[in-house]
C-alpha positions as CSV (number, residue, x, y, z in Angstrom):
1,X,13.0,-5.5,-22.0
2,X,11.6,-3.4,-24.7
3,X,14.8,-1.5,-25.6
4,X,16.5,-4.3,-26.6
5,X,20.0,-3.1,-26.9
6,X,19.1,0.1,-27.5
7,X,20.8,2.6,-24.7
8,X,18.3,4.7,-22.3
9,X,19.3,7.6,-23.7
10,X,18.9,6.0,-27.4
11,X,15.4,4.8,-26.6
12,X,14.4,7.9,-25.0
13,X,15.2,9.8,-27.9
14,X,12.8,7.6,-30.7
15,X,9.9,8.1,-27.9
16,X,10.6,11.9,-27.4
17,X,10.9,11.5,-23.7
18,X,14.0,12.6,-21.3
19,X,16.6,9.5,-20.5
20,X,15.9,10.2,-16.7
21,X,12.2,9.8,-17.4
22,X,13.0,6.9,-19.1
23,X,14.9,5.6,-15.9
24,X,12.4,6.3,-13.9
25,X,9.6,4.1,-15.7
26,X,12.4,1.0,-16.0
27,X,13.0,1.5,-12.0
28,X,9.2,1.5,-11.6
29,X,9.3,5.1,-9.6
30,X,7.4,6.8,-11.8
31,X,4.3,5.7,-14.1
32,X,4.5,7.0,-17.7
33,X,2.1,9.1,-18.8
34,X,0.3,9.3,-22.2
35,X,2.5,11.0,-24.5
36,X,5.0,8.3,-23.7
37,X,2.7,5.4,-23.4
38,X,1.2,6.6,-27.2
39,X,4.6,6.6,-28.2
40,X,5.4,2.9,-26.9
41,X,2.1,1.7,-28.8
42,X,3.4,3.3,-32.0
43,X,6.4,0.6,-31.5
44,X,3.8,-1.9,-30.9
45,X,4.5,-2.2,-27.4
46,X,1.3,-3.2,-25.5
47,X,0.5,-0.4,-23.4
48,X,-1.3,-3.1,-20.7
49,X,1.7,-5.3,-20.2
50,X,3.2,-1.9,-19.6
51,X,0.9,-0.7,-17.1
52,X,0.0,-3.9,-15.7
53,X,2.8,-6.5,-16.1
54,X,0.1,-8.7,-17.6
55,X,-1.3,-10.2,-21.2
56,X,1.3,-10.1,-24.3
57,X,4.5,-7.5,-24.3
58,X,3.9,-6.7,-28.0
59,X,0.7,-5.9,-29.9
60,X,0.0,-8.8,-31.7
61,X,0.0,-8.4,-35.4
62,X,1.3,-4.8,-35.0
63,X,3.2,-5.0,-37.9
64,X,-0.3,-5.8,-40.2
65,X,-1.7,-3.2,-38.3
66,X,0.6,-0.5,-39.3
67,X,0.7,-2.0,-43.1
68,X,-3.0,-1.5,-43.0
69,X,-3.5,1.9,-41.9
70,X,-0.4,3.2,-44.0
71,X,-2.2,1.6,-47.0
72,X,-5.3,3.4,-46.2
């Protein structure tokens, strides 16, 4: 859901993790760890809805956010 149209292999490249990796988090097999989980945040994917399934897919006000600490 996150990828939006983006390929796998596309997706996995802007988080700096392997496609198959990648696969294996979508197919729920494997549980990412925190490199990619930092990386998912950084898109201002929540990392809870990600782990859990539960509370808002996005960060809310991510976009703020980054504007804010850039500016800083």
């Amino acid at each position: 859901m996150v990828r939006g149209g983006k390929t796998q292999k596309e997706f996995a490249q802007e988080l700096d993790i392997s496609a198959p990796a990648l696969q294996k988090y979508e197919l729920n097999e494997a549980v990412p760890g925190g490199f990619a989980l930092s990386k998912l945040s950084e898109k201002g994917i929540n990392v809870n809805w990600i782990l859990t399934g539960k509370g808002s897919r996005y960060i809310p006000n991510c976009n703020e956010q980054l504007l804010q600490e850039t500016t800083l």
